[in-house]
N, C-alpha and C positions, 0 to 999 in steps of 0.2 A: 925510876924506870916507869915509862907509864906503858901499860897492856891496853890493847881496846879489841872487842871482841863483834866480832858480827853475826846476823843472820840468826839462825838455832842456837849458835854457841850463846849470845846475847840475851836470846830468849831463858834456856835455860840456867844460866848462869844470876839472872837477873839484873845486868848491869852490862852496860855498853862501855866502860873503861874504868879501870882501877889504877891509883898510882900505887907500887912496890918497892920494896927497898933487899932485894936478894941475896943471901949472905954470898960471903968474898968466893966462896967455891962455885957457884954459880957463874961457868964460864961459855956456857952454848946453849942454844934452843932446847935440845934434849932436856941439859939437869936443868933448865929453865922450867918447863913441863913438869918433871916429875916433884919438883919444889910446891909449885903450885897444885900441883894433886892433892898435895898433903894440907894446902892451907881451910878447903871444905869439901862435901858431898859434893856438893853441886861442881864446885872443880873438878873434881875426882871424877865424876859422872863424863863432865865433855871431855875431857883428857885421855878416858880410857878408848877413847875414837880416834887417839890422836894420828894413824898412820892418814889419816883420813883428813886429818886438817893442813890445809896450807897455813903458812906464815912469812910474812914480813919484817923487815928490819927497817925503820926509817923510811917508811915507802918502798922498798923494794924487795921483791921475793926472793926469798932465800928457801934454802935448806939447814933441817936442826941440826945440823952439826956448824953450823956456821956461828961466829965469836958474837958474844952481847959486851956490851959497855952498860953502866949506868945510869949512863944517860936516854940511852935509845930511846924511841919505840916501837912497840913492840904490837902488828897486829894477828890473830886469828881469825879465821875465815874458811865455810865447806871449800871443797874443788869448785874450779870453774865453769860452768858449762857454755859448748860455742853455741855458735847458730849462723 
């Protein structure tokens, strides 16, 4: 599964995409999130904002309670702002 992270999350996190291999119970955004919380600080850190982050599946926004596959991916990113 590859994550790619943007903006602040990127910043803080130190890295613009990671590839993961999520165990089998890892079935939605949610325990998707709280998995990777636990893998460092600096995860744990942009995560604990997460009401705050949007996410994508495959190019398309989703909601975390929405199904992950394997394969995906998987981006993070703040809200949008219009203009």
């Amino acid at each position: 599964m590859k994550i790619i992270y943007f903006s602040w999350l990127k910043e803080t996190i130190g890295k613009s995409q990671e590839n993961v291999k999520p165990p089998s119970n890892i079935k939605n955004i949610t325990s998707l999130i709280e998995w990777l919380s636990k893998k460092s600080l600096k995860h744990k850190k942009i995560f604990l904002k997460s009401k705050n982050i949007r996410v994508s599946i495959n190019q398309k926004i989703v909601n975390k309670n929405s199904k992950i596959k394997k394969n995906d991916e998987i981006a993070f990113f703040p809200p949008f702002t219009g203009g």
